[in-house]
DRENNU-174793 format. One line per 5 residues: number of its first residue (from 1); their letters; for each residue x, y, z of C-alpha. Coordinates in steps of 0.02 Angstrom, whole numbers, plus 50000, padded with zeros to 5 digits. Last residue first. Example, Ala and Ser with C-alpha at 12.3 -4.5 7.8 and 13.67 -1.06 7.14 Angstrom:
2
2	SA	50684:49947:50357  50615:49775:50390;
END
This chain:
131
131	XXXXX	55233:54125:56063  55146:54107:55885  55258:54052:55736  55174:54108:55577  55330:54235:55535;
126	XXXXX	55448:54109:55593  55402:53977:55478  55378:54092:55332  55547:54140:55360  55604:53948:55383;
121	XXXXX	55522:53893:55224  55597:54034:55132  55770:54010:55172  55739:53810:55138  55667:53873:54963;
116	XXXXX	55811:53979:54919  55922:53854:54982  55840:53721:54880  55822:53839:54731  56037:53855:54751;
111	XXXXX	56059:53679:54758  55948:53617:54588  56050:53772:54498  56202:53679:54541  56159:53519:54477;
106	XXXXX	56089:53581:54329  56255:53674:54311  56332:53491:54330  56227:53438:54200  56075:53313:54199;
101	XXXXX	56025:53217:54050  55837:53168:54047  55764:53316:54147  55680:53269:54325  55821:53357:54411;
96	XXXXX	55769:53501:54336  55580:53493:54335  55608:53460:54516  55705:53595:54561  55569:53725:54445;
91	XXXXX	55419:53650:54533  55517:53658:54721  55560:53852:54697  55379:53884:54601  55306:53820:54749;
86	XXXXX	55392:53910:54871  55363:54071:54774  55172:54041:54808  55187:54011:54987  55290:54175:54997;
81	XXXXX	55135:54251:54898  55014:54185:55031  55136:54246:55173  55129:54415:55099  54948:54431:55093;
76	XXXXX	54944:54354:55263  55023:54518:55349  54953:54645:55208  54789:54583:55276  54839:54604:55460;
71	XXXXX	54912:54514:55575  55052:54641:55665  55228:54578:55675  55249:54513:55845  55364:54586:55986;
66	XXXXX	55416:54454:56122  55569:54397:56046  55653:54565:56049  55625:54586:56248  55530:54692:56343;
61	XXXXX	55572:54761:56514  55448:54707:56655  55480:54773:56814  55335:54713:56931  55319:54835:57075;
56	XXXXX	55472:54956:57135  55370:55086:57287  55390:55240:57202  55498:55390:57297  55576:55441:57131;
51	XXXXX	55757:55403:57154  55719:55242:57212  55631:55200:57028  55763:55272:56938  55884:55155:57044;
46	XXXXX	55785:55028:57007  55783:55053:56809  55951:55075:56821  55938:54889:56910  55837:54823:56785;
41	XXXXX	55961:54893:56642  56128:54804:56725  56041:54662:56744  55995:54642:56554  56179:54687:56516;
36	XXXXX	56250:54575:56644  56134:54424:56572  56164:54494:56375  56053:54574:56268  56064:54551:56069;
31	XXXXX	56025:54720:56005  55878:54783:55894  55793:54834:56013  55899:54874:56196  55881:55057:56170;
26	XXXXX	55686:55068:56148  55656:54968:56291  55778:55072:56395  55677:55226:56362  55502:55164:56339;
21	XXXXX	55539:55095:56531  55614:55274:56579  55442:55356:56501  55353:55211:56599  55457:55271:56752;
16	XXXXX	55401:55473:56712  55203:55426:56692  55236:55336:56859  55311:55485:56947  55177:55580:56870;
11	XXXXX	55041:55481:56925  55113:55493:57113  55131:55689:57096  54949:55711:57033  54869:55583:57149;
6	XXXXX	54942:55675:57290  54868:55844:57224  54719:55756:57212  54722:55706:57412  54742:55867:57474;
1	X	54907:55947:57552;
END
């Protein structure tokens, strides 16, 4: 057996755990992951791992958190309109409460552009939040 041929076998076992890795990663997004859950995925990964003759290295399984939305031009296009709507939200609450004789539906409309605008605030928030 020659060295290459070694090579070949080992880099396919690895090209075959990062498949597995894509695998699990790609089942746990979108979900909320649990301790026993998370566990239970590492050590399928483990086993995997075993099962192929690889020495187990650092096992790093991705989480929801820890993908970003991608900066580009669209990216801070739409946060520069959402910055916009936000202050039409407050301009339009304002002007009503600032009106002479307020109404209950005044009132009411004053409430929902504040939760509009609080909704908005923390979207943008979390969009520009950097981890």
């Amino acid at each position: 057996m020659n060295g290459k041929t070694g090579m070949d076998t080992y880099s396919r076992k690895i090209e075959l755990i990062n498949k597995k890795v894509k695998e699990i990663n790609e089942r746990r997004r979108g979900m909320k992951i649990t301790t026993v859950e998370d566990e239970l995925d590492r050590q399928e990964l483990r086993n995997y791992i075993r099962f192929l003759g690889v020495e187990p290295g650092n096992i790093r399984l991705e989480s929801l958190e820890e993908t970003a939305a991608p900066r580009d031009r669209i990216f801070y296009a739409t946060l520069a309109v959402e910055g916009l709507i936000e202050i039409a939200v407050i301009y339009f609450a304002a002007s009503l409460l600032l009106k002479p004789e307020i109404t209950t539906t005044d009132w009411a409309m004053c409430g929902l552009l504040l939760v509009i605008f609080g909704v908005l605030g923390y979207r943008i928030y979390k969009d520009t939040r950097v981890k």
